[in-house]
Wavefront OBJ file of the C-alpha trace (Angstrom):
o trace
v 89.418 59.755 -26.063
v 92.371 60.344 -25.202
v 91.675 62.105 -21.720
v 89.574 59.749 -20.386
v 92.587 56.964 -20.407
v 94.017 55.637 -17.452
v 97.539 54.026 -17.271
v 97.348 50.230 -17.192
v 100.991 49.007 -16.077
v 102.111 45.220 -16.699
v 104.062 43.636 -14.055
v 106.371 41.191 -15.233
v 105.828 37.328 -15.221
v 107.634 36.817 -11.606
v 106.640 33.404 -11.375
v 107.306 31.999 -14.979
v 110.951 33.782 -14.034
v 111.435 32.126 -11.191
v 110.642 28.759 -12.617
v 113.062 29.178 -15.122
v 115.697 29.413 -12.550
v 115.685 25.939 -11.477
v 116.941 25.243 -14.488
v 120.090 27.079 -14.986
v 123.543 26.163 -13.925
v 126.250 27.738 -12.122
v 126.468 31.758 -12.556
v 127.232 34.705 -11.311
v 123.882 37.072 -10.761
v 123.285 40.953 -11.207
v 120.050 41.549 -10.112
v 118.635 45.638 -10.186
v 115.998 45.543 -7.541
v 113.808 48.423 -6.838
v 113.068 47.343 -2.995
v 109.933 46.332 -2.962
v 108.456 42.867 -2.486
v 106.310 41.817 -5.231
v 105.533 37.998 -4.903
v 105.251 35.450 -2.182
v 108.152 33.952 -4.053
v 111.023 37.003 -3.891
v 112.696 35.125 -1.047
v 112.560 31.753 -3.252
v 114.065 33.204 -5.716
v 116.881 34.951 -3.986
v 118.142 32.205 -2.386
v 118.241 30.455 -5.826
v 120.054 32.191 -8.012
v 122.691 32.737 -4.551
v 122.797 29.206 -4.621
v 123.875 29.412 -8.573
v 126.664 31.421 -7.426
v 128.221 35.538 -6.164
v 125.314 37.707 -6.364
v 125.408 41.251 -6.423
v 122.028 42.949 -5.396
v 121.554 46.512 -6.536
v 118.860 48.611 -5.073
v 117.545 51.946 -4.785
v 119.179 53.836 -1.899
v 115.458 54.670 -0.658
v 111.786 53.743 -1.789
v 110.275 56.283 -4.508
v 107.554 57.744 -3.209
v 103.949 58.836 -5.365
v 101.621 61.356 -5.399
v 98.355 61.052 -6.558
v 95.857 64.058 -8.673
v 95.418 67.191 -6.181
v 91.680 67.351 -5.705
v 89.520 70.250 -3.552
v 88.337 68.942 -0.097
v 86.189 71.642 1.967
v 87.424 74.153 -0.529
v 90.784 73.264 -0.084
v 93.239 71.882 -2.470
v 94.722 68.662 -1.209
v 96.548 65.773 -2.582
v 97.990 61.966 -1.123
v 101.453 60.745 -0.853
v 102.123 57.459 -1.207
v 105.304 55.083 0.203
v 105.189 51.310 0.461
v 105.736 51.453 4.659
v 108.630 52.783 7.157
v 109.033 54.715 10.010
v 107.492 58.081 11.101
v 108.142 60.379 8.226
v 107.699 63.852 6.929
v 107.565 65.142 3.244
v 107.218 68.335 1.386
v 105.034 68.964 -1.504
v 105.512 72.029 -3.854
v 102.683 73.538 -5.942
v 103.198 74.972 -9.094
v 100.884 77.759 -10.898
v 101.146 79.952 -13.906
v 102.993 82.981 -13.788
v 101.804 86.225 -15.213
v 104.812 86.851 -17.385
v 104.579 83.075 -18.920
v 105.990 79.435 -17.371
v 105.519 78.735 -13.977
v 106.315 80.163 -10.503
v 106.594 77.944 -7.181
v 103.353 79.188 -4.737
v 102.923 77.023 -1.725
v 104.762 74.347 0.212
v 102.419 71.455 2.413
v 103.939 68.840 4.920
v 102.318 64.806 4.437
v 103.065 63.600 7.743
v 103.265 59.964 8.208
v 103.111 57.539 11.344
v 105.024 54.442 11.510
v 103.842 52.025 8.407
v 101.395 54.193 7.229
v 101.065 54.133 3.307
v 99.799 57.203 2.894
v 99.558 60.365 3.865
v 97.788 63.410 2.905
v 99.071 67.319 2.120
v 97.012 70.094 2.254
v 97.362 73.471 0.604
v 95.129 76.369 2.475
v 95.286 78.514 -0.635
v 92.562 81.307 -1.816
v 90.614 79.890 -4.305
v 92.043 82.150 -6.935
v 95.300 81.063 -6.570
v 93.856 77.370 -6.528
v 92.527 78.124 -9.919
v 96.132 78.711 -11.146
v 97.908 75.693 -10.205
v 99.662 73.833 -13.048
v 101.235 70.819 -11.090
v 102.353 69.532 -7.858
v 106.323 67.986 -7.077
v 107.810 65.755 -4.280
v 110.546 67.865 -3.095
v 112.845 65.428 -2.291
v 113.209 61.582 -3.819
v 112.442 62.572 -7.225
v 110.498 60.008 -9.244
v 108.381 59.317 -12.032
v 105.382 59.078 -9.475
v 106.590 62.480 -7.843
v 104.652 64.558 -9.641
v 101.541 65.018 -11.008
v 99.756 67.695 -13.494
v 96.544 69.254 -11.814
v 93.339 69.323 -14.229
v 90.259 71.355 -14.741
v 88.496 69.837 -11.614
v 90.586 72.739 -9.613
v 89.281 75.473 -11.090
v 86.677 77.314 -9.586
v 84.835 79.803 -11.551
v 83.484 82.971 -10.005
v 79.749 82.743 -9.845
v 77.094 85.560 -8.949
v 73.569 84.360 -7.506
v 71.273 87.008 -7.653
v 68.927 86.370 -4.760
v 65.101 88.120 -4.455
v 64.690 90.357 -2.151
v 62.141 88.157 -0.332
v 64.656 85.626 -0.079
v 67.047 87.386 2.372
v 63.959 86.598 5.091
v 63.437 83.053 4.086
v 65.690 80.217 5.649
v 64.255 77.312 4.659
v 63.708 74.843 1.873
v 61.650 76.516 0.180
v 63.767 79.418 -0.464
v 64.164 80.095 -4.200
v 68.155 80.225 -3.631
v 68.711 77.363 -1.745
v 69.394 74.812 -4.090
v 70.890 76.755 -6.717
v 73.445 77.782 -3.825
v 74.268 73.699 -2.329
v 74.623 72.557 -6.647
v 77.127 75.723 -6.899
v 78.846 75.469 -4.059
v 81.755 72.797 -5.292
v 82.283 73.984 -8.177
v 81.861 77.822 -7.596
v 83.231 81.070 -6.404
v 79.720 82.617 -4.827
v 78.791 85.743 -4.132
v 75.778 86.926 -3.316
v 73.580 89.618 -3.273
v 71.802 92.310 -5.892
v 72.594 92.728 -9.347
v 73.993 96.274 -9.337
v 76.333 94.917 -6.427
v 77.580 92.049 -8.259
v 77.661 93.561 -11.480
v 80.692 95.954 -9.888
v 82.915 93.073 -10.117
v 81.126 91.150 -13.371
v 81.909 87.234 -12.655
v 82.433 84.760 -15.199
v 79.154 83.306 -14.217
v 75.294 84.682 -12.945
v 72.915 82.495 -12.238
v 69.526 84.050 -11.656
v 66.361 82.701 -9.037
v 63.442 84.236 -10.451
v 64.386 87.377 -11.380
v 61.628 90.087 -12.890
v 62.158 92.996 -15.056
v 65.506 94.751 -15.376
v 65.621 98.239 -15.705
v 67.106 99.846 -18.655
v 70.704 100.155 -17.244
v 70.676 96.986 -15.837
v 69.528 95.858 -19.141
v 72.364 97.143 -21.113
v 74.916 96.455 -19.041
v 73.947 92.825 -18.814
v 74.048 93.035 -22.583
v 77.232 94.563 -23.271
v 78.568 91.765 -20.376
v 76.756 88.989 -22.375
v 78.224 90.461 -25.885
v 81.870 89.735 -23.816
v 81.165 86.323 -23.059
v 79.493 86.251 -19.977
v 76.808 83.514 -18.998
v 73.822 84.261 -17.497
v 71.259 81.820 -16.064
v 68.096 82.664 -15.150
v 65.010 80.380 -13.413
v 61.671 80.633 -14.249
v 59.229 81.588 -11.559
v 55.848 83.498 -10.694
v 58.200 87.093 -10.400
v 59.413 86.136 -13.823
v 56.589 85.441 -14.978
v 54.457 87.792 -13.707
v 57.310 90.795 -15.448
v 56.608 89.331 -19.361
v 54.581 91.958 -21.209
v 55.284 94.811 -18.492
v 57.971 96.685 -20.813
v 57.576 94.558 -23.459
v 54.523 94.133 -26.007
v 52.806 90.972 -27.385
v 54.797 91.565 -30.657
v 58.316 92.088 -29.155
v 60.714 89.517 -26.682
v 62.820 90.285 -23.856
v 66.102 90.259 -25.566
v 67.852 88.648 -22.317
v 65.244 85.215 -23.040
v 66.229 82.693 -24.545
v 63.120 81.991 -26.068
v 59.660 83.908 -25.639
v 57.411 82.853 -22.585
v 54.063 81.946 -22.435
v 52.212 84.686 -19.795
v 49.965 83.561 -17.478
v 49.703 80.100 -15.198
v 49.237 76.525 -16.353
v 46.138 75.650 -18.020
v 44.372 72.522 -16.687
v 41.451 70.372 -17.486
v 41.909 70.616 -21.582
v 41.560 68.024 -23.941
v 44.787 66.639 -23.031
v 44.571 66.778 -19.142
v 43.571 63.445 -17.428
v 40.825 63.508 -14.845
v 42.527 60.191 -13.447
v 45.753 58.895 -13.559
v 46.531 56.287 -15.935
l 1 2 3 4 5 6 7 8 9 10 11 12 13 14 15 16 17 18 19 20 21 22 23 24 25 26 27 28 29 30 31 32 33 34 35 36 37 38 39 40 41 42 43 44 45 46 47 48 49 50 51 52 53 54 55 56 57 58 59 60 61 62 63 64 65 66 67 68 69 70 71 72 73 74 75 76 77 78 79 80 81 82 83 84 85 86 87 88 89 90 91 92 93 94 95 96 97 98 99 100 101 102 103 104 105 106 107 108 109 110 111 112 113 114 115 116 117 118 119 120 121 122 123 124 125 126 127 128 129 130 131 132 133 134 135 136 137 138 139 140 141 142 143 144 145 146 147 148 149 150 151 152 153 154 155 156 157 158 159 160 161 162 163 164 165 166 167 168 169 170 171 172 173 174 175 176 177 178 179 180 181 182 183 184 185 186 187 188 189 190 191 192 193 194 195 196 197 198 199 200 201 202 203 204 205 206 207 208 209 210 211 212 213 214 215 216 217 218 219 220 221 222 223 224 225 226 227 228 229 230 231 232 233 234 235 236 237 238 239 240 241 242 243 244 245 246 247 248 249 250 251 252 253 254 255 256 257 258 259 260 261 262 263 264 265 266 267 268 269 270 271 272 273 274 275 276 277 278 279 280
């Protein structure tokens, strides 16, 4: 519950405030202002209370700035700045990530380059998405604020996927390919690499997603278990290879022990006493 909250500031009652001006008497005003305009009525209200009497305006020496979440775009990890207007203007945004021997370690720098009046403006860290994974928060390096800086989340992390592709598949580019959408639904989120599964299993990822894969031979088969046993996650699609593999090393009695559950041999049946001869 508490993750899914979102801040929901109250601004004060400007205009009830400066009603109640009109009706106070001489005095001399203090007013902390933080710069910014925030009612049609600001100027209204300054000239009142001057008119009460000496007013001394305190404001911040220059506008805080804000930065928004860090988010990937194009596999990159980027992340807004945002100012209420000015000139052309240039600021620095540090990224933080955790350090091997505990807290955290400073491991990029980005420029957010703004025009004149521009309200935002974007910084962009070209960082391997390893180190991306790592990042703990990003900081404003100058104007410190309580908008300047922000904690990254688990939408940054990209976990290391393997896609075992067929063989067949390496000559197919098309839509029908059996890797082709399991490749554009990983892509955001995932670290691929391709290619067999003795290749991949040299570096074991975190994830392997299988299209259609048929029998594994007994080394593969161990290893995959002894990976599994360690907390790996393995996918694997259904298809005719699949399919066509169930009962070759293992007997009506026994299951592959790298299903799930046990599957049926053999293609769909059609026309029983269930089937429809018409739609309805």
């Amino acid at each position: 519950m508490l993750e899914a909250t979102e801040p929901a500031p109250w601004a004060p009652p400007r205009d009830a405030f400066y009603d109640a001006i009109a009706g106070l008497t001489a005095s001399e005003t203090v007013w902390f202002h933080d710069g910014l305009s925030h009612s049609d009525r600001d100027t209204e209200g300054l000239d009142a209370l001057s008119d009460l009497g000496p007013m001394t305006l305190i404001g911040p020496e220059e506008i805080a700035h804000g930065l928004t979440p860090p988010r990937l775009d194009q596999g990159q990890m980027a992340a807004d700045v945002l100012r209420a207007g000015g000139d052309d203007d240039t600021r620095l945004v540090y990224a933080y990530a955790r350090s091997e021997a505990g807290g955290e370690r400073r491991i990029a720098v980005a420029p957010a380059t703004f025009g004149a009046r521009d309200p935002v403006a974007t910084a962009t860290f070209d960082l391997p998405p390893e180190l991306i994974s790592t990042v703990t928060r990003l900081v404003l390096a100058t104007g410190p604020s309580a908008g300047g800086a922000v904690m990254a989340d688990g939408s940054l992390s990209r976990l290391p996927t393997g896609l075992v592709v067929p063989v067949t598949d390496d000559a197919i580019v098309s839509l029908t390919s059996a890797s082709h959408y399991l490749r554009e639904a990983l892509e955001p989120w995932s670290i691929i690499r391709e290619g067999t599964l003795p290749e991949i299993m040299q570096a074991p990822p975190a994830v392997l997603v299988m299209a259609d894969h048929g029998a594994f031979t007994d080394e593969d088969q161990e290893r995959l278990g002894a990976w599994i046993e360690e907390g790996g996650l393995m996918i694997r699609f259904a298809g005719p290879r699949l399919a066509a593999s169930i009962g070759e090393r293992f007997g009506a009695a026994e299951a592959d022990p790298l299903l799930p559950v046990r599957l049926r041999r053999g293609g769909r049946v059609l026309g029983g006493a269930l089937a429809w001869s018409k739609p309805r």
